[in-house]
C-alpha positions as CSV (number, residue, x, y, z in Angstrom):
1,X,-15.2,122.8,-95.2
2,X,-16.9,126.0,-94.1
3,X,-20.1,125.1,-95.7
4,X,-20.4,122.5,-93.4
5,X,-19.0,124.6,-90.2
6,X,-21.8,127.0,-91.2
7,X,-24.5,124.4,-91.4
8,X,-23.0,122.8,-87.9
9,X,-22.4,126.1,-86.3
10,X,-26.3,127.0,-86.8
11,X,-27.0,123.5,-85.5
12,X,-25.1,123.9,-82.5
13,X,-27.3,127.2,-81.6
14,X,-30.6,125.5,-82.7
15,X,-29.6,122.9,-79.7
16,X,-28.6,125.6,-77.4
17,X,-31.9,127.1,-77.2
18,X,-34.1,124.2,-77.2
19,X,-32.0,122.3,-74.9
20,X,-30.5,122.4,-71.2
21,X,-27.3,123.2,-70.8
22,X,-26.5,119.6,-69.5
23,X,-27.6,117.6,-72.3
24,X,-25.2,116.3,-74.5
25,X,-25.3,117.7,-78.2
26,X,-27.4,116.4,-80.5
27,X,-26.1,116.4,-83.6
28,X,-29.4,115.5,-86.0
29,X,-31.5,117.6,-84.5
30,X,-35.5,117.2,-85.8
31,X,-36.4,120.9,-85.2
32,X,-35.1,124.0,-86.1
33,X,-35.0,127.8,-85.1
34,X,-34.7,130.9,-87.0
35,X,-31.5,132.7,-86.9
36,X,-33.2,135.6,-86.3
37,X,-35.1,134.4,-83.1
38,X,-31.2,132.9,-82.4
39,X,-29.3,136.2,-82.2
40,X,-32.5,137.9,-81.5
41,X,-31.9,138.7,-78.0
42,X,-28.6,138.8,-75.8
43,X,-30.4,136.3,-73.4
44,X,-30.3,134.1,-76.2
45,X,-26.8,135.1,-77.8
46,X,-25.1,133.9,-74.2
47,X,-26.7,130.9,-74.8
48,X,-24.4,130.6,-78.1
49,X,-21.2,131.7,-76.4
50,X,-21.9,129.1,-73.5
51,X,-22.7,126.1,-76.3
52,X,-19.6,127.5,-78.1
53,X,-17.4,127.0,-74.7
54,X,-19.3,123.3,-74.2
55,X,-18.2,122.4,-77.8
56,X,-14.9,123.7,-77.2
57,X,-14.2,121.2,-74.5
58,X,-17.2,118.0,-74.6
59,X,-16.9,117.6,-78.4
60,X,-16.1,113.7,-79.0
61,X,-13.9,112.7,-81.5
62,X,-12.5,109.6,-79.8
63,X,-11.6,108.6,-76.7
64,X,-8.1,110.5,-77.3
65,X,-9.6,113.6,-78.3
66,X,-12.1,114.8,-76.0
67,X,-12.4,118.8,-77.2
68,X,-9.7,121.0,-76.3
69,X,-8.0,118.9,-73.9
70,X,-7.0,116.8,-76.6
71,X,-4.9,119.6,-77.7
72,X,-2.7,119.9,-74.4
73,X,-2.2,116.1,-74.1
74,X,-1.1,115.9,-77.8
75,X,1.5,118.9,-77.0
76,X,3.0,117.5,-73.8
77,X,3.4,114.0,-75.4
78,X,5.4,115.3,-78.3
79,X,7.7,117.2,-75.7
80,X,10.8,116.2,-73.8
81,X,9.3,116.0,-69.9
82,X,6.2,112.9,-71.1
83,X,7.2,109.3,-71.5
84,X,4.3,107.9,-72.9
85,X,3.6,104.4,-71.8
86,X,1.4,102.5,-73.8
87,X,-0.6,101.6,-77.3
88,X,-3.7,104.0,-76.0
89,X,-4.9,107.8,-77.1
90,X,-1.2,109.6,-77.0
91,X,0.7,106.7,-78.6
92,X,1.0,108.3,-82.2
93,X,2.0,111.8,-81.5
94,X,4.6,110.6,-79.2
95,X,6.1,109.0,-81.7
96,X,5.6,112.3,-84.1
97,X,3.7,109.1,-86.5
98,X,0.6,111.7,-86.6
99,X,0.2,115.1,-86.7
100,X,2.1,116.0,-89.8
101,X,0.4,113.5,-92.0
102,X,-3.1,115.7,-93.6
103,X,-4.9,112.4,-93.6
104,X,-5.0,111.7,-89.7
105,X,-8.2,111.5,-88.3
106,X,-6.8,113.7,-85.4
107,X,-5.4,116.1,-87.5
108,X,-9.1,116.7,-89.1
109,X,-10.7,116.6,-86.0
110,X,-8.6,119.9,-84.6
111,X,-8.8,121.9,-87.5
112,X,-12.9,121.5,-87.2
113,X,-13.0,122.2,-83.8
114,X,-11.5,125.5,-83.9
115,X,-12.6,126.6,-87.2
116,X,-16.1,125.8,-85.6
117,X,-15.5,128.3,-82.5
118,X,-14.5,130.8,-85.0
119,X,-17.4,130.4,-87.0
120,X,-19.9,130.3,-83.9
121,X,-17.7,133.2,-82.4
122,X,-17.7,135.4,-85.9
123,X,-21.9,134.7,-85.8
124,X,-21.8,136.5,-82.0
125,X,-19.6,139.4,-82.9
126,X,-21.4,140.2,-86.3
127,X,-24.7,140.3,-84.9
128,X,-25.1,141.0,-81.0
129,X,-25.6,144.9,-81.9
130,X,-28.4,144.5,-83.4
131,X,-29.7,142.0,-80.7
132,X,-32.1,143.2,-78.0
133,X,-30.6,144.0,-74.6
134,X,-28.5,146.2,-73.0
135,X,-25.1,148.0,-74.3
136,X,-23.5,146.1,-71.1
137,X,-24.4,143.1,-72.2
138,X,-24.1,143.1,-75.6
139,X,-20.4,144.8,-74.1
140,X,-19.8,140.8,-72.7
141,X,-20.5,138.9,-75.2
142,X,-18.6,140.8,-77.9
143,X,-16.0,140.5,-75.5
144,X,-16.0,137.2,-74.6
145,X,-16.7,136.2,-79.0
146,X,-13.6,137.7,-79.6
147,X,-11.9,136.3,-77.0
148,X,-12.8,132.8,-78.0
149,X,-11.9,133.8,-81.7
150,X,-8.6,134.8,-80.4
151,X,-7.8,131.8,-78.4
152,X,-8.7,129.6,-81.4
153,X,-6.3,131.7,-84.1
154,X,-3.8,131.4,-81.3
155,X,-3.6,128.0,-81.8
156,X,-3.1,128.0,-85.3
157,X,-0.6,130.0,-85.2
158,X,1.4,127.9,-82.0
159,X,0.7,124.6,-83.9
160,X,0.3,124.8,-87.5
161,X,3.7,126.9,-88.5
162,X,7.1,127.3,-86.9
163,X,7.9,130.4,-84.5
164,X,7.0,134.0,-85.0
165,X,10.5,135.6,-84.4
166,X,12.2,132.4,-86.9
167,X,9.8,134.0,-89.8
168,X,6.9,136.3,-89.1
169,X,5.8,136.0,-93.0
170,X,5.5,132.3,-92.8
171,X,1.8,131.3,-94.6
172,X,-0.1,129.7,-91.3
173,X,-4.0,129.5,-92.0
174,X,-6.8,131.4,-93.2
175,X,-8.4,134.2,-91.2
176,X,-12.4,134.5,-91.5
177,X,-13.6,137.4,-89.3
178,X,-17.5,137.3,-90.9
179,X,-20.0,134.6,-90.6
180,X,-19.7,132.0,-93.4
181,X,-22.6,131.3,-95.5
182,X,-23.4,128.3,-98.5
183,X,-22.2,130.8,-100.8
184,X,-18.7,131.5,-98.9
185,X,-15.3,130.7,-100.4
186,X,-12.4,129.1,-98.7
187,X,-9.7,132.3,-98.4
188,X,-5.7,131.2,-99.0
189,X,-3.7,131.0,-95.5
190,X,-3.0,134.2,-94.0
191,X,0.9,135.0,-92.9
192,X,1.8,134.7,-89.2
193,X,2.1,138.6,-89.0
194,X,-1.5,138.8,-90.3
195,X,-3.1,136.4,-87.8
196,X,-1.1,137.8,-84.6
197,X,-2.3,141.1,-85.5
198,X,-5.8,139.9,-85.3
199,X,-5.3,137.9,-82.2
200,X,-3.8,141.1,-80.2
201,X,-6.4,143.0,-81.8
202,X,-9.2,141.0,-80.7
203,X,-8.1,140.8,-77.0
204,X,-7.5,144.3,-76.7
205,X,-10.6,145.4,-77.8
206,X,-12.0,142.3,-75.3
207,X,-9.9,143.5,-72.6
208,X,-12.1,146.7,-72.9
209,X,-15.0,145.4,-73.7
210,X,-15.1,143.2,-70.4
211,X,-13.9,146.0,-68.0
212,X,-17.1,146.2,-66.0
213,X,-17.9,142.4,-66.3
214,X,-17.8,140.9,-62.7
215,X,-17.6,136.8,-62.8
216,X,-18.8,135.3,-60.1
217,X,-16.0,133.7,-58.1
218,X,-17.4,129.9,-59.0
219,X,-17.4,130.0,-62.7
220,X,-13.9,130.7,-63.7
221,X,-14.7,128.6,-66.4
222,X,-16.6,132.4,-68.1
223,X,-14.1,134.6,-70.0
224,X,-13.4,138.2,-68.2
225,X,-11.1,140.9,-68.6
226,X,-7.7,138.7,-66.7
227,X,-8.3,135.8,-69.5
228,X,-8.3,138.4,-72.4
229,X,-4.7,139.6,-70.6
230,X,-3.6,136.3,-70.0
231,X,-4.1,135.0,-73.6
232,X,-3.1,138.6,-74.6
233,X,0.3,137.8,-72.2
234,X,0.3,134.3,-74.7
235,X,0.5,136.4,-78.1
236,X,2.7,138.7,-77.0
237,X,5.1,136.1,-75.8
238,X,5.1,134.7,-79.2
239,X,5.3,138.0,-80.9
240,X,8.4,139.2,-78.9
241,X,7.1,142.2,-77.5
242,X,8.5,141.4,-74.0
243,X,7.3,144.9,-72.5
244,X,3.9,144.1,-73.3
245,X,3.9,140.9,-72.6
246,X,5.3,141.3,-69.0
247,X,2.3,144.0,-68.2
248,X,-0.4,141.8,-69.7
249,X,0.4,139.1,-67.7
250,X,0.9,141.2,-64.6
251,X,-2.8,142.3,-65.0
252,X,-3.9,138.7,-65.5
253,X,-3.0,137.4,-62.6
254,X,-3.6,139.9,-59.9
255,X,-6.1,138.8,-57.4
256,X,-5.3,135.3,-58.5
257,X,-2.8,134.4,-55.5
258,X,0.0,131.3,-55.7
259,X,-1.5,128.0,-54.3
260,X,-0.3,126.7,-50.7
261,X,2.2,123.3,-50.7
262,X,-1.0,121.2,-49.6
263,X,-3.0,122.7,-52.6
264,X,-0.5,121.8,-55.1
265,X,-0.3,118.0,-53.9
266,X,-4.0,118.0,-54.2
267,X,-4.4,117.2,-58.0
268,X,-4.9,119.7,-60.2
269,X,-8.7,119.1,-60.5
270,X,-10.6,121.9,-58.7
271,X,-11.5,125.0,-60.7
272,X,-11.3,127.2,-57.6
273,X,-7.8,126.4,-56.9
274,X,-6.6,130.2,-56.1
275,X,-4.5,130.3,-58.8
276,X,-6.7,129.2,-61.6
277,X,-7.6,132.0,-63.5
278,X,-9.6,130.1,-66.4
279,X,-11.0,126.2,-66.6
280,X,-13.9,123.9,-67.4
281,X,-16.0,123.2,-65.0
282,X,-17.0,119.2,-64.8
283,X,-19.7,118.0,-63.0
284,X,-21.4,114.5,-62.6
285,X,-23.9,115.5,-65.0
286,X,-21.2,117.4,-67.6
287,X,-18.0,115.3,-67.6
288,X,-16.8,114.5,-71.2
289,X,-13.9,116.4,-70.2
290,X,-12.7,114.6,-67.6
291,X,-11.8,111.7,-69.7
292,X,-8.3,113.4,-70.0
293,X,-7.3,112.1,-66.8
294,X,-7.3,108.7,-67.7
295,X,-3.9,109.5,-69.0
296,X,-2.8,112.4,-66.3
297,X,-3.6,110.6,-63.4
298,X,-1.2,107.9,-62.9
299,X,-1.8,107.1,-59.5
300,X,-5.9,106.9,-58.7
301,X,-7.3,103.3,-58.6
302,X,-10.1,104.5,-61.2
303,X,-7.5,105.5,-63.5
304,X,-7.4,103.4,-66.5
305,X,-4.3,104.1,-69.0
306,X,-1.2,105.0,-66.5
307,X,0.0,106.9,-70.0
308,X,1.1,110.2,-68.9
309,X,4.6,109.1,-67.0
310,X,7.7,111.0,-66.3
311,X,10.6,111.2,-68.0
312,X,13.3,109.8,-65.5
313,X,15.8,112.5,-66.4
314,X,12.9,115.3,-66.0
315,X,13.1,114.1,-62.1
316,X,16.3,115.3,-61.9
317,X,15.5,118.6,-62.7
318,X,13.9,119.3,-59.3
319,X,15.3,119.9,-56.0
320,X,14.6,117.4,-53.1
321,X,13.3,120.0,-51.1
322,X,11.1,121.4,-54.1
323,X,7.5,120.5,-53.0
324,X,6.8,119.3,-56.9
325,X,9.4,116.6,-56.3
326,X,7.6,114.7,-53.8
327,X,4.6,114.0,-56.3
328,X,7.5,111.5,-57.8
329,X,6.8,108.1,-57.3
330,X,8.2,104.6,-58.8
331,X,5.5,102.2,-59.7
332,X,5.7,99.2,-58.4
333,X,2.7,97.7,-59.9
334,X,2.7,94.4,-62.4
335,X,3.3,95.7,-65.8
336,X,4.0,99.1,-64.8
337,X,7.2,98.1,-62.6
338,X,10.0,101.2,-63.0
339,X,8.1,103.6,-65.1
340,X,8.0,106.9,-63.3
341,X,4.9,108.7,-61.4
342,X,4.2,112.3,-61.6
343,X,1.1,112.5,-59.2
344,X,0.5,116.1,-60.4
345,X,-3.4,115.2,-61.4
346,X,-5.9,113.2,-59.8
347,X,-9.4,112.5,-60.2
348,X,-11.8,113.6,-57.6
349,X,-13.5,110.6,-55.2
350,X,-16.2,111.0,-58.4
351,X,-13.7,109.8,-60.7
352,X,-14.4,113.8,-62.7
353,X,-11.8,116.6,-63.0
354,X,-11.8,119.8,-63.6
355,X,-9.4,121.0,-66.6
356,X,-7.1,124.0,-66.2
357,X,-6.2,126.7,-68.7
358,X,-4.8,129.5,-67.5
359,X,-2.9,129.8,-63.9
360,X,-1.4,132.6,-62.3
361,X,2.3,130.7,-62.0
362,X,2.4,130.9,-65.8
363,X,1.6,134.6,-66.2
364,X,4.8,134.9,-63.4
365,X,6.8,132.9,-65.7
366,X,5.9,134.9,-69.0
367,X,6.9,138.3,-66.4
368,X,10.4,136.4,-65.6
369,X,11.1,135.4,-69.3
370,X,10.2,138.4,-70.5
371,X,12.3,140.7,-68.3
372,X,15.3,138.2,-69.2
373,X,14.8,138.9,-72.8
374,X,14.7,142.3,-72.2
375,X,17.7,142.6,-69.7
376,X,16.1,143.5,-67.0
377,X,17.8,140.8,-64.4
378,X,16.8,142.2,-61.2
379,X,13.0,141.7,-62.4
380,X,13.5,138.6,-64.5
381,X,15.2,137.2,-60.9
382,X,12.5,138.5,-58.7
383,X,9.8,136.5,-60.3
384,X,11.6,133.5,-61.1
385,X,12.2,133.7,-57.1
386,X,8.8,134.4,-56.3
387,X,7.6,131.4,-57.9
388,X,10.1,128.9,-56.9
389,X,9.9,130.4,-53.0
390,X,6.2,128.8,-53.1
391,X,7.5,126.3,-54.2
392,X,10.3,125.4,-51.8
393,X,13.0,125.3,-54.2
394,X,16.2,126.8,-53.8
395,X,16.1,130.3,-55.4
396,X,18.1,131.7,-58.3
397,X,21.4,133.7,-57.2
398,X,23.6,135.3,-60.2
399,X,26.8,133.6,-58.2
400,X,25.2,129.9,-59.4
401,X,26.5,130.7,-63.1
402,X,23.3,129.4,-64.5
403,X,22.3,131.1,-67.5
404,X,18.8,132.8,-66.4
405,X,16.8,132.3,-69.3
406,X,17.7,128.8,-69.5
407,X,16.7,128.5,-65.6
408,X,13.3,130.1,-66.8
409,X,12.7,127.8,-69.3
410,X,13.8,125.1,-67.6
411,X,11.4,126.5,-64.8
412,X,8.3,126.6,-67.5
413,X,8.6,123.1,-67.9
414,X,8.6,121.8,-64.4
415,X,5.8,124.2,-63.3
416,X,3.7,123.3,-66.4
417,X,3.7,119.4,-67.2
418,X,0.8,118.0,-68.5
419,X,-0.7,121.8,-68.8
420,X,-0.4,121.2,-72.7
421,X,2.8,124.0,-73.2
422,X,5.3,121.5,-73.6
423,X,5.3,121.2,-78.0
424,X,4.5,125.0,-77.8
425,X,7.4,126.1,-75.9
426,X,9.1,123.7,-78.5
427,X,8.1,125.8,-81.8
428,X,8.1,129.1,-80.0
429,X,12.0,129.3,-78.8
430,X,13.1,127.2,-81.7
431,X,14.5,124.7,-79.4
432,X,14.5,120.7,-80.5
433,X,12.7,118.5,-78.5
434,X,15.2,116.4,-76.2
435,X,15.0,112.9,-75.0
436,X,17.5,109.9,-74.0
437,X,16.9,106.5,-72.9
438,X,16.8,105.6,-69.1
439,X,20.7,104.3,-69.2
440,X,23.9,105.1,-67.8
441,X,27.0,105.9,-69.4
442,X,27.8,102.0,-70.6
443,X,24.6,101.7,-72.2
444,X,23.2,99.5,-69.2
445,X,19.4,99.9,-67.7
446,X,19.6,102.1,-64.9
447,X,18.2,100.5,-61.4
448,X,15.5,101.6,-59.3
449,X,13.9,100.3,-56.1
450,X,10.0,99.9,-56.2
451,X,7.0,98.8,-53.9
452,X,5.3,96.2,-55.0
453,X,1.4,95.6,-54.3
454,X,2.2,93.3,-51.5
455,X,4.6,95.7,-50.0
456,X,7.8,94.3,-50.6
457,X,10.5,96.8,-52.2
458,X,12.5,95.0,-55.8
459,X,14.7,96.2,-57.8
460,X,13.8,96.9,-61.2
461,X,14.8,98.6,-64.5
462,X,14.2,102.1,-64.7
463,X,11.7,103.2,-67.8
464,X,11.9,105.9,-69.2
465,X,11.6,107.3,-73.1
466,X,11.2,104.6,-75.3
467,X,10.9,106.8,-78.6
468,X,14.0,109.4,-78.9
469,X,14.4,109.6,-82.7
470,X,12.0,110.7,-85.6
471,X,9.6,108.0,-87.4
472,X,12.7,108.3,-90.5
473,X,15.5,107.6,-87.8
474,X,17.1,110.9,-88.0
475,X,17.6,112.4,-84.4
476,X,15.5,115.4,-83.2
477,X,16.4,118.7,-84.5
478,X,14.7,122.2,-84.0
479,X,12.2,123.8,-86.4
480,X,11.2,120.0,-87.6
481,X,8.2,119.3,-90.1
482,X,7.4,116.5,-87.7
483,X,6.5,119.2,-84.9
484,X,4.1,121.0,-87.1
485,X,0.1,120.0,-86.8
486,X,-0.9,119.6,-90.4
487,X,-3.5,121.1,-92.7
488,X,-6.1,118.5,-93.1
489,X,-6.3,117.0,-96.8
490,X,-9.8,117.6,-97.0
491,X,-9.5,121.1,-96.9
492,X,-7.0,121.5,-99.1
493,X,-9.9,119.6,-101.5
494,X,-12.7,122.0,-100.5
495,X,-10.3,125.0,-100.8
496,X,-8.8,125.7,-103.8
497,X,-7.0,129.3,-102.5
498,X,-5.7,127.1,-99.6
């Protein structure tokens, strides 16, 4: 396996130099450069860390994988808030059929696409000294290697073993920090401890290292010093160290204000939103990404699945005065008739959309669950409140005798759908994933009113989950096999230390 991430990774940076940064990779390329004229210069070296970011997120597996996105969609279809609607992309890992058998295509096609940033990000970090430039620059892209290193172990270790506080010594994956060569051996998984210590490391040390960096206010989609916090915020979330995970994500999202009423019901598709703190960019020319609204967007007339519905139950969650609860919507439309709109995302008039990863609402809930864990009500309350005031939903008094951490949660999951937390969340409190069929308390359909393309309104049955046990028929429990992303077989072939 890492022989051919080596061989791919130099590839990848072959193309990155001879090639514009909007042409799609080529992955036979008919020329080659010398990994010393690669990594000979910084100039060139930012050219690796922008092809890594573009292989990140435009690398093609299928239709239902399109990079990294893949990875948010599969997460919030095994959740509780998703009802997946039909035989296309999300259909398999909805039904937990996929991710925990080593043979699945998409289950090989994750594992390679973040060992591959590791690899491309391990090249950067090992050999940018020695590059020509300046100590600023050379500063960056250290920073911003490490950063994407981190991000990709921080994965493994939400995905590919149960939580960090359930059993920190749990075996996860293994940890390369050097460039891997032909002559490179597969290492044996590293515990959970061992790869959160090298995710915290590495963003501290990026945190520093991308103090002076100034990103220009269009290209959020470049890694500064508030994405190193706000994945730093991530780790130490998962690692229980609520102090430090409160101040990280404090830092992350100053100067990122919360989004007006009329910017939320816009459709989560512009990168300079003002709460975005880190996306991808798409343009016409640079789209692959954008695919992944073709299940989000379930109301745009260039939409083509209608996959990512709502759970009807997850509706009731909301206020009626809570701006998020207007985006619901009952489809009316043949074939579609009672299954539930969110109208959180929508494509732009170009039918393109720009993908979100980190937003400033998050970092307030990761503040508001961390001062719960740690006691501290009054804080925990006053950014719970903050966020739900900009939202217009009725705030969070200590005489509702609502347990706070469970509001917070609950709060995470209505803020968040379809940002790709939902299976995470999952794993990390040890919680089970929770779904029921759209019926009352006899067993009977439960009734909606919809608008049909002509206009008329008709009474239909409401949809809602249609898979709420595991593929053996046992019902959903926490800390399940079923909710882990495998190892894929082939590696376990390739490495014998595995």
């Amino acid at each position: 396996m890492y022989n051919k991430i080596r061989n791919i990774s130099l590839i990848l940076t072959t193309i990155l130099l001879l090639g514009s940064c909007k042409d799609v990779l080529d992955t036979e390329p008919t020329t080659a450069i010398p990994e010393s004229e690669i990594y000979k210069n910084t100039a060139n070296i930012q050219t690796v860390i922008n092809g890594t970011w573009r292989y990140l997120n435009d690398t093609y597996f299928t239709f239902a994988n399109p990079g990294y996105s893949a990875f948010m969609r599969t997460s919030d279809a095994m959740g509780n808030d998703v009802a997946v609607t039909t035989k296309y992309g999300y259909r398999d890992p909805y039904a937990f059929t996929e991710l925990y058998n080593p043979a699945a295509y998409r289950v090989r096609s994750f594992w390679t696409l973040l060992y591959k940033v590791i690899d491309n990000a391990n090249n950067v970090i090992a050999k940018v000294d020695a590059a020509e430039g300046t100590q600023e620059s050379k500063d960056i892209l250290k920073g911003q290697a490490k950063t994407l290193r981190a991000f990709a172990y921080l994965n493994l270790g939400s995905f590919y073993q149960f939580s960090y506080l359930k059993d920190k010594k749990a075996l996860v994956a293994p940890i390369y920090t050097e460039p891997s060569t032909t002559s490179t051996k597969g290492n044996p998984r590293a515990t959970l401890e061992e790869l959160y210590n090298l995710v915290i490391s590495d963003l501290s040390d990026a945190s520093t290292l991308l103090a002076s960096y100034n990103r220009p206010a269009a290209e959020k989609y470049k890694i500064n010093k508030p994405v190193a916090q706000g994945l730093l915020a991530r780790a130490y979330l998962q690692t229980g160290a609520w102090d430090l995970a409160a101040k990280a994500a404090e830092a992350a999202s100053a100067g990122f204000p919360l989004m007006t009423t009329a910017a939320y019901q816009e459709g989560f598709n512009d990168l300079q939103n003002t709460e975005w703190i880190w996306g991808h960019l798409q343009t016409n020319e640079q789209s692959t990404a954008s695919y992944t609204f073709h299940y989000l967007d379930v109301s745009s007339e260039g939409s083509y699945y209608y996959s990512f519905m709502a759970d009807p139950f997850f509706k009731e969650l909301f206020d009626q005065n809570d701006i998020r609860y207007k985006l619901f919507e009952w489809d009316g439309e043949t074939g579609r008739e009672g299954f539930l709109r969110y109208k959180k995302f929508k494509f732009k008039p170009n039918l393109i959309g720009d993908i979100v990863y980190m937003r400033s609402a998050e970092m307030l809930l990761i503040q508001a669950e961390s001062f719960a864990r740690e006691g501290k009500t009054d804080e925990a309350i006053s950014a719970l409140n903050k966020l739900r005031s900009a939202r217009n939903a009725t705030l969070y008094t200590t005489t509702q005798n609502k347990d706070l951490l469970s509001e917070i949660l609950i709060e995470r999951r209505k803020e968040l759908w379809g940002e790709g937390f939902a299976l995470s969340d999952i794993i990390r409190n040890q919680k089970s994933v929770e779904r029921k069929a759209y019926i009352d308390n006899q067993g009977s359909p439960i009734k909606v009113t919809v608008t049909t393309p002509t206009g008329a309104t008709k009474i239909v049955n409401g949809q809602g989950h249609r898979v709420i046990k595991f593929p053996d028929g046992t019902n959903f429990t926490a800390n399940s096999r079923y909710y882990l992303f495998a190892i894929p077989q082939e590696e376990g072939q390739q490495n014998p230390n595995l």
